[in-house]
N, C-alpha and C positions, 0 to 999 in steps of 0.2 A: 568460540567467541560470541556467536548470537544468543549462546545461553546463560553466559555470564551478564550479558549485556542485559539480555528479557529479566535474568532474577532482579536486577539490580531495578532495571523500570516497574516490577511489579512490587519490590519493597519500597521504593520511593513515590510511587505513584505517580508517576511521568509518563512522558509522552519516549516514544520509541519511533524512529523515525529514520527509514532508508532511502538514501538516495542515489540511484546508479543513475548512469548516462541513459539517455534515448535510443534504443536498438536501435538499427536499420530496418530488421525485420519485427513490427511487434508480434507477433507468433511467439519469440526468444523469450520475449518475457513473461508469457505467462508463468512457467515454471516455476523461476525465481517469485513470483508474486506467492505462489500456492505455498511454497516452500516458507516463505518469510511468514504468511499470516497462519499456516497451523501450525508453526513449530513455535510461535510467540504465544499461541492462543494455548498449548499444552501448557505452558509457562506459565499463565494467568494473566501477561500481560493484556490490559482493558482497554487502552489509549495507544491507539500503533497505525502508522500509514505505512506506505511504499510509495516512494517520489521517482519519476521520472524525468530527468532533466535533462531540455538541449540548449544551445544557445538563446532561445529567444520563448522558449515555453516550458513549462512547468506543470505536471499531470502529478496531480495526488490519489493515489489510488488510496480508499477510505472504507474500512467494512460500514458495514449499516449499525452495527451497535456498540461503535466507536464514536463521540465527540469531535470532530476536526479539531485539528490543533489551530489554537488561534495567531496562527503567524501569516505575514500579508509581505510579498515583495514586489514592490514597483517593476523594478527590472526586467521581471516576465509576466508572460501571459499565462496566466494559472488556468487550469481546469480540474474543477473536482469532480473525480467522478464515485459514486457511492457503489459498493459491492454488496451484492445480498449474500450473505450468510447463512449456514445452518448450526447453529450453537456458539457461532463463532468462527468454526467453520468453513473454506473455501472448499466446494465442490463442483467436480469436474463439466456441470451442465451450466453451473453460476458462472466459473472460468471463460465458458465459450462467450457467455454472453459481454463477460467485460470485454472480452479480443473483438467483439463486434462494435461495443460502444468505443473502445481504443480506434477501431479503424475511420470510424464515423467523424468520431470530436478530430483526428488528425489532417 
């Protein structure tokens, strides 16, 4: 599914954009995050977040040589946070450090 979805945003030149719920534990999510940004990034997709959302907050996780998508919602509290990459990239010493600024901004 996320490959059909990645070809489709890297021919149309869009934005690519997942949003699961808020773990309990953020540790769960790194995985999912590493998993979504180099399996889009093999794809070519250039424009891609991973959302995290709970009832009252909104975490966009954002590589560094992506453009945030320009979408704004009232009804939560957003936080963007930027991820450093290497090519594109998510590597496992970058990962640590998002799980530290995940735990902080929480």
């Amino acid at each position: 599914m996320l490959s059909t979805v990645g070809l489709l945003a890297r021919i149309y030149d869009v934005y690519l954009v997942v949003c699961v719920p808020l773990p309990r534990k953020l540790e769960f999510s790194i995985s999912p995050i590493a998993h979504f940004l180099n399996k889009t990034m093999r794809f070519g997709v250039k424009n891609r977040e991973f959302w995290m959302l709970s009832l009252e907050k909104l975490i966009r996780i954002i590589p560094d040589n992506t453009e945030p998508a320009p979408l704004k919602f009232k009804e939560f509290q957003e936080r963007r946070i930027m991820l450093k990459t290497v090519n594109g990239y998510a590597t496992r010493d970058n990962l640590k450090v998002l799980l530290e600024a995940l735990c902080t901004h929480l």
